[in-house]
C-alpha positions in Angstrom: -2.9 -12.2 2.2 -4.4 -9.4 0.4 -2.8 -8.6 -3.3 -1.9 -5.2 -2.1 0.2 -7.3 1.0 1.6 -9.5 -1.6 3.0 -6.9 -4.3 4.3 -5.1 -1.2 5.8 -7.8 0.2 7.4 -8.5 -3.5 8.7 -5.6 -4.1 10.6 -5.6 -0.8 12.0 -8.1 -2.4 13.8 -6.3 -5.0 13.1 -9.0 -7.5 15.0 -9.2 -10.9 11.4 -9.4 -12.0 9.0 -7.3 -11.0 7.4 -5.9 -14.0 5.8 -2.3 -15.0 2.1 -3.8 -14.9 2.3 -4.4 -10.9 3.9 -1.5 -10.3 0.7 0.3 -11.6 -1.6 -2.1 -9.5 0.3 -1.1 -6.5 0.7 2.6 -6.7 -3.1 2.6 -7.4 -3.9 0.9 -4.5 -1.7 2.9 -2.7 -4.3 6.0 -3.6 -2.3 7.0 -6.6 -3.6 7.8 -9.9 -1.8 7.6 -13.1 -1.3 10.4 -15.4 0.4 10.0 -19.5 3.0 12.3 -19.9 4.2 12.5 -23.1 6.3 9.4 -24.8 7.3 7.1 -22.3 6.8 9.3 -19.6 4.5 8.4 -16.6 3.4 10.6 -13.7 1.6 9.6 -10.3 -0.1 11.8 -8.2 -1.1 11.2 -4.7 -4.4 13.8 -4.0 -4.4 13.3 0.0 -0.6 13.5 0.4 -0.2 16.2 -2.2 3.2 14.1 -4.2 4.3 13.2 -7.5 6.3 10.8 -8.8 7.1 10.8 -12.1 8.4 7.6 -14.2 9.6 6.6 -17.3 8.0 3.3 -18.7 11.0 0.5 -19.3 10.9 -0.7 -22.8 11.6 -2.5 -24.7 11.1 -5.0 -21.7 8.5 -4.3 -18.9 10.9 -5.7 -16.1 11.3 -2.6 -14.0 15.4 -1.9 -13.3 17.2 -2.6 -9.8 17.8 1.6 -9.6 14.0 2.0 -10.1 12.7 -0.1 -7.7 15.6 0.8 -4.9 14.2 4.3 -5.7 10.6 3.2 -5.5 11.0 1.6 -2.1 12.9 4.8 -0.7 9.9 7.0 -1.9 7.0 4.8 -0.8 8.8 4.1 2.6 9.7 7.8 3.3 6.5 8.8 2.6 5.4 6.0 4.9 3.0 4.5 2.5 4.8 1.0 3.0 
């Protein structure tokens, strides 16, 4: 199984660990590219499709929250990415 397959397949999941670094893996191999707002704040932008989701970076932990990855999965599905 391919790591994209995997981190999909993970965060489907909705584990109580998924952490901020694979969400970046798999939003870039989903075709997005990450953009620094300012502080904490994280944009990615989807050329092709023309969307933008922006983020803020958990801290002080990098385990992503339930919210943000229940709102992940809704954006990424509706879009029909996953």
């Amino acid at each position: 199984m391919a790591k994209l397959e995997k981190l999909i397949n993970r965060l489907k999941s909705r584990p109580s660990d998924f952490t901020w670094d694979e969400l970046v893996t798999l939003l870039k191999r989903l075709g997005f590219d990450e953009l620094q707002g300012s502080g904490s704040r994280v944009k990615f932008f989807h050329k092709k499709m023309n969307y933008l989701i922006q983020l803020h970076k958990p801290h002080p932990s990098k385990i992503l929250k339930q919210y943000m990855i229940r709102e992940i999965l809704k954006l990424l599905i509706n879009e029909k990415l996953i």
